[in-house]
C-alpha positions in Angstrom: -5.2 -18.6 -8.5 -3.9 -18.1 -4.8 -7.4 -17.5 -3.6 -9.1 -20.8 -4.9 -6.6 -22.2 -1.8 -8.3 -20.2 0.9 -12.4 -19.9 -0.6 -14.9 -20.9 -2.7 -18.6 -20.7 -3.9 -21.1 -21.3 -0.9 -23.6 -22.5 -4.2 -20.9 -24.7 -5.1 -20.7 -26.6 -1.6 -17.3 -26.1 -1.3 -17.8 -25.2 2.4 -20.6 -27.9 3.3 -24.2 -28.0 3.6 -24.0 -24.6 5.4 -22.4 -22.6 2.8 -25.0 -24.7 -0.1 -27.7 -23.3 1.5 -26.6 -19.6 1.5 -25.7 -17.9 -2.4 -24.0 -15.1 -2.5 -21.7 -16.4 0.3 -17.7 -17.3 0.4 -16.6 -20.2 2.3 -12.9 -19.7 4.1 -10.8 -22.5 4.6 -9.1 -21.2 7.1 -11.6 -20.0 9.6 -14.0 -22.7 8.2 -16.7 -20.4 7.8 -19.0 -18.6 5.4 -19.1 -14.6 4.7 -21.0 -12.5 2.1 -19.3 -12.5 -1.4 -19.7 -8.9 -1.2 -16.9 -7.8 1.2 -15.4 -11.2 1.2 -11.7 -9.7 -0.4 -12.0 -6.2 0.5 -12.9 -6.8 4.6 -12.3 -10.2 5.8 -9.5 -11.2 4.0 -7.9 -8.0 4.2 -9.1 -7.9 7.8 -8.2 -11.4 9.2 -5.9 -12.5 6.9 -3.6 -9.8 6.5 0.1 -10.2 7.0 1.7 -9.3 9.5 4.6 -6.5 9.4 8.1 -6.7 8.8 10.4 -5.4 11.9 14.2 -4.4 11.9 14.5 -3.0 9.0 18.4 -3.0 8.6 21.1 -1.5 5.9 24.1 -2.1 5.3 26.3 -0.7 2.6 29.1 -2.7 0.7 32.6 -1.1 0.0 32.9 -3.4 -2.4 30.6 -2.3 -4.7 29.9 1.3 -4.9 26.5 2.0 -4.7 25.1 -1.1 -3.7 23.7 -2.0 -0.5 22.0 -4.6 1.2 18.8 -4.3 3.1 17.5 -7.1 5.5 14.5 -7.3 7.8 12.9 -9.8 10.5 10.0 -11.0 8.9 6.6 -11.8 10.4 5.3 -15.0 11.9 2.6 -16.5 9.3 0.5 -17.6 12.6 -2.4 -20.6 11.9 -4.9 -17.2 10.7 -2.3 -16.1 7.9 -1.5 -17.1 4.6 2.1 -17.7 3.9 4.1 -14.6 3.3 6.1 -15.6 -0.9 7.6 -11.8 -1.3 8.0 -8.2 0.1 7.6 -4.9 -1.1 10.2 -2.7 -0.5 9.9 1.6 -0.7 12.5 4.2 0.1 12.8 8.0 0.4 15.2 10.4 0.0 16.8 13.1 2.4 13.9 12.7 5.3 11.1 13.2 3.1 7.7 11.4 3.6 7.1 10.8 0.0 7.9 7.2 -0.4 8.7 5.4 -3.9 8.8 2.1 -5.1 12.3 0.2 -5.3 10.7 -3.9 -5.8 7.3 -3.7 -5.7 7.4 -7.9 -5.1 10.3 -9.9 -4.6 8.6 -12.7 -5.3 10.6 -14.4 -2.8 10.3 -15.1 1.4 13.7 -14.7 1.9 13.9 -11.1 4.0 16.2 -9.3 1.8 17.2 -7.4 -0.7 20.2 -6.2 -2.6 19.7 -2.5 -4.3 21.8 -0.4 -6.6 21.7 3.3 -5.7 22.3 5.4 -8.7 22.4 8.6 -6.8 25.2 9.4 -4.4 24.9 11.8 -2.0 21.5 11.6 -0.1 19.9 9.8 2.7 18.2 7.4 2.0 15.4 5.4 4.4 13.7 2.3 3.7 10.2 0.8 4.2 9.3 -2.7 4.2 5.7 -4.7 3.8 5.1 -8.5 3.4 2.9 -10.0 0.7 1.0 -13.0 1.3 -0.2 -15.8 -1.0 -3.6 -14.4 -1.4 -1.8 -11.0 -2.9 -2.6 -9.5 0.3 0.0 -6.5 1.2 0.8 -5.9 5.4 1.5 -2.6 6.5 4.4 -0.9 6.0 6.9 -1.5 8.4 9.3 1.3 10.6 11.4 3.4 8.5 15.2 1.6 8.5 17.7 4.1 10.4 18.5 7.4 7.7 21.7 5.7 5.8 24.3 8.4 4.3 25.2 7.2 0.5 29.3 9.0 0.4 29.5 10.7 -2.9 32.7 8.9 -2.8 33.6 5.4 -1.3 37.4 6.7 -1.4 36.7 8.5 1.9 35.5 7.3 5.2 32.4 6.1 5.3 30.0 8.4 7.3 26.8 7.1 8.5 24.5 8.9 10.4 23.0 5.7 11.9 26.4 4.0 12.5 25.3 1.1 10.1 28.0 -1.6 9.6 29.4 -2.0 6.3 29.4 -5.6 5.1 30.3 -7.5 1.7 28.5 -10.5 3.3 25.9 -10.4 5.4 23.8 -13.6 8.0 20.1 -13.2 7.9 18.3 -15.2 10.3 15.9 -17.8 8.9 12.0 -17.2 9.6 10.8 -20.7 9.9 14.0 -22.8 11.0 16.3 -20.1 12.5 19.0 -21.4 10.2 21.2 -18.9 9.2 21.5 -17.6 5.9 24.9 -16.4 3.7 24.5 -14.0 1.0 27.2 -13.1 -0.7 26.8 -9.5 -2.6 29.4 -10.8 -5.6 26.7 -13.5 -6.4 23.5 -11.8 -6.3 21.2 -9.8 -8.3 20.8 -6.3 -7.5 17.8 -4.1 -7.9 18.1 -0.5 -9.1 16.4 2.3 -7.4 14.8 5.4 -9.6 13.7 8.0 -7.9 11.7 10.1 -9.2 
């Protein structure tokens, strides 16, 4: 349903007497132009259209709730090319190692961050961010976030190999306005990790 926004049938003359004339064709509204219907999703609008990536990737654990922590990003500019960015996917790995997983495959959502529950104490853990546009269209994955040390027990000193602040609250810069934004942990929804 997102695509009908951005393209449409050149034989249905959704993009003018140019695009009538040519079948088998896809008109984009955004670059105003025609392009074969063959590679119209898979190369231009992967190519041209694709999101930008996520930068900062940031953690920060909360005291307050063992196990949970919040991860925040800078997300990309939508730019007059791009379609605008409605959630994120978010991946994470465990003590160093390459193999990413899946922790929110869409957060259906452009705010840049997320709260996560991690079940397993003990490891490092690194996160990955990429955005997702309106089209469905995924971005790149972003940097790895800086290795964060999960205490086996939050009795203890906190020990973070990345000297990542703790926080119960945390400010995230707006993306459009550069309002500020307050998220309390007590008040929201958490996602639970599984790794496999």
């Amino acid at each position: 349903a997102a695509k009908s926004n951005i393209m449409g049938s050149a034989r249905s003359g959704f993009g003018g007497k140019n695009a009538r004339s040519s079948p088998g064709m896809r008109y984009c509204n955004l670059c105003s132009k025609c392009f074969s219907a063959n590679n119209f999703s898979s190369q231009h609008l992967q190519n041209k259209h694709r999101p930008g990536v996520p930068t900062s990737v940031n953690v920060n654990l909360l005291p307050s709730s063992p196990g949970k922590v919040l991860l925040n990003w800078v997300p990309p500019l939508d730019g007059e090319s791009r379609l605008r960015i409605t959630g994120f996917r978010v991946q994470f790995s465990i003590g160093g190692a390459h193999k990413w997983q899946s922790a929110v495959e869409n957060t259906h959502s452009p705010l840049p961050a997320a709260f996560l529950d991690i079940p397993i104490l003990g490891p490092t853990y690194t996160f990955v961010v990429a955005a997702i546009n309106s089209a469905g269209i995924i971005s790149s994955t972003s940097q790895p976030s800086a290795p964060l040390y999960m205490p086996a027990s939050f009795s203890s000193p906190i020990s973070s190999p990345s000297r990542i602040p703790t926080a119960d609250t945390a400010s995230l810069a707006g993306s459009e306005t550069g309002q500020t934004i307050d998220l309390d942990a007590s008040s929201q929804e958490s996602v639970r990790v599984s790794p496999n």
